[in-house]
C-alpha positions as semicolon CSV with decimal commas, in nm:
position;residue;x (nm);y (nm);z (nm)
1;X;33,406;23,044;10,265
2;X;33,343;23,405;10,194
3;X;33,413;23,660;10,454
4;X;33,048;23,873;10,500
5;X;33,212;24,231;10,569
6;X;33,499;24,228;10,286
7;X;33,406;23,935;10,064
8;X;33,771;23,749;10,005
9;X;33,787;23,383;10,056
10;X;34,084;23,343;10,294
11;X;33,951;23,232;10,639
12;X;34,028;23,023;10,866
13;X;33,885;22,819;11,167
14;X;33,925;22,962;11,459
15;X;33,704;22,712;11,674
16;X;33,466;22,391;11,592
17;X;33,171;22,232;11,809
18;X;32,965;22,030;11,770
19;X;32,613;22,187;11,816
20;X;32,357;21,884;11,736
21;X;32,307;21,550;11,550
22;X;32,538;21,635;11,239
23;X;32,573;21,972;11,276
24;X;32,903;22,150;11,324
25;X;32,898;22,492;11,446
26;X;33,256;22,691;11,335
27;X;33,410;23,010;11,445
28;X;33,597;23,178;11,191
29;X;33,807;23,474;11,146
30;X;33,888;23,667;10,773
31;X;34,282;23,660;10,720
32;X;34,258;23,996;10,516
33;X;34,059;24,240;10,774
34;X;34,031;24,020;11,064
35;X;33,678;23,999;11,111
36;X;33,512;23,687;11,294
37;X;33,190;23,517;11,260
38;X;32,993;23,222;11,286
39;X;32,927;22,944;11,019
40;X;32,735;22,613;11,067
41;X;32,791;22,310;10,829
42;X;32,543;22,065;10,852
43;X;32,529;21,680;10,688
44;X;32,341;21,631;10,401
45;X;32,015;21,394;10,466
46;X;32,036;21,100;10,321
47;X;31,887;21,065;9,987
48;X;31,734;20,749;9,821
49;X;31,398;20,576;9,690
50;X;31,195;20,343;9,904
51;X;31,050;20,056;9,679
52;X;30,742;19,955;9,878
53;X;30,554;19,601;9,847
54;X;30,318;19,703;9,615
55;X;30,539;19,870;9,378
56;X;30,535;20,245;9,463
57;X;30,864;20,429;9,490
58;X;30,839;20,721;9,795
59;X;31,174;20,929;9,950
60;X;31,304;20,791;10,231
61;X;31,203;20,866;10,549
62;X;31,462;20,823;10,860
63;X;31,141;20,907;11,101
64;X;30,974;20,591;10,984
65;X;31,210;20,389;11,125
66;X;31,330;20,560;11,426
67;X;30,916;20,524;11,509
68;X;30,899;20,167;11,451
69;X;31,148;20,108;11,652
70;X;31,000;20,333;11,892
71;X;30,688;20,153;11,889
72;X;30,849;19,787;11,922
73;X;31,098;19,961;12,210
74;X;30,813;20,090;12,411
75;X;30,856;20,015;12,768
76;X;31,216;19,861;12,741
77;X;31,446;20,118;12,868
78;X;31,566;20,179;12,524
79;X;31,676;20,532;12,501
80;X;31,674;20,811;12,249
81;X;32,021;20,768;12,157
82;X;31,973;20,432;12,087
83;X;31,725;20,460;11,851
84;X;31,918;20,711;11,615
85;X;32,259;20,506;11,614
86;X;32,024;20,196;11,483
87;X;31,866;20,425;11,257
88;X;32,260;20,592;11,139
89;X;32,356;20,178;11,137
90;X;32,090;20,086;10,857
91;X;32,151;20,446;10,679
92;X;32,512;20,365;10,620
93;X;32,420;20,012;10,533
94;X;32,200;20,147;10,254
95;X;32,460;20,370;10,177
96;X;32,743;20,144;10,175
97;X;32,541;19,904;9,917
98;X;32,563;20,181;9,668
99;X;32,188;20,192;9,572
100;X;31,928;20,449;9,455
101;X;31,648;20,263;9,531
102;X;31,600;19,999;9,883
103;X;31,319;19,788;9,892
104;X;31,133;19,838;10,210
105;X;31,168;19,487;10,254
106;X;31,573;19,518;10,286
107;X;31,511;19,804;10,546
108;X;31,291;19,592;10,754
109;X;31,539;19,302;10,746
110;X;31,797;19,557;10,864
111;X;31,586;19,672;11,134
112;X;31,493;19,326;11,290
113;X;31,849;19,208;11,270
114;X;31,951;19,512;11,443
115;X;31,656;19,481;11,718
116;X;31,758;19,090;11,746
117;X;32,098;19,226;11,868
118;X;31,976;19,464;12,097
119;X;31,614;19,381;12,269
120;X;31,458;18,959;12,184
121;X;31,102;19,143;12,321
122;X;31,130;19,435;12,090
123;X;31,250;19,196;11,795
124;X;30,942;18,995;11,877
125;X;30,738;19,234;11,878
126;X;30,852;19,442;11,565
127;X;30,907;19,120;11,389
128;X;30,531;19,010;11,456
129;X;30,398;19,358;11,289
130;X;30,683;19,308;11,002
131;X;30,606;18,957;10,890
132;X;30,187;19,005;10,946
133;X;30,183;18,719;11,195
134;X;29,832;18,551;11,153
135;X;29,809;18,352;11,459
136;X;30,003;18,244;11,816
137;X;30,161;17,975;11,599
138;X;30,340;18,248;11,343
139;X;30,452;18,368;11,703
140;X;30,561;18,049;11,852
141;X;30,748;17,956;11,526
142;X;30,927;18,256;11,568
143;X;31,054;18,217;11,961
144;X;31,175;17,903;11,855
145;X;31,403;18,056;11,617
146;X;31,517;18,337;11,866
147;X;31,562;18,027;12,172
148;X;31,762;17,779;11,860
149;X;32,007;18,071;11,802
């Protein structure tokens, strides 16, 4: 890190905070002339290649999931906070599998398994839009499954 009044490179951290979701905000102060100021490191976003069904490759999108989950958490109590540590859960499992390119089908596993951990209504009801369920059978078939486990 450059000092902005005399340019040299020898700083140091004076403070760190945390400002918002991966952001860092850092007071620092220029060994040579002893000026301080204010830098903010933030994370990279994520970076990888969706593979939908029918072929197409798109970014990924973290506020795709976070409103599917939304949608199948509606009315459960399920805060905000929630939602992004399911959505940082499946990032880092994405991550961890060393991949370019996720099929959208391997992100929508990851989301019902995590949704069958936290909420069996919100599963349900996520899983019903996931898998296209035709008919209250499809349904029924899949409470079964959720009571058997």
């Amino acid at each position: 890190m450059r000092c902005p009044k005399c340019q040299q490179s020898e700083t140091s951290v004076i403070d760190s905070r945390d400002v918002e979701h991966n952001s860092i905000r850092r007071r620092r102060e220029c060994e040579p002339c002893r000026y301080r100021f204010t830098t903010y490191e933030k994370i990279e976003p994520v970076r990888f290649t969706v593979i939908k069904k029918d072929g197409r490759a798109e970014p990924y999108d973290r506020s795709k999931i976070i409103r599917g989950i939304t949608i199948a958490t509606e009315k459960r109590g399920v805060g905000d906070e929630i939602l992004e540590e399911i959505a940082d859960k499946i990032e880092q499992k994405i991550i961890a599998s060393g991949k370019n390119e996720v099929p959208s089908t391997k992100i929508g596993d990851l989301v019902i398994k995590e949704l069958r951990l936290l909420d069996e209504v919100a599963y349900l009801r996520f899983t019903s839009v996931y898998k296209s369920f035709k008919n209250r059978r499809s349904f029924a078939r899949e409470l079964a499954k959720l009571e058997d486990s």
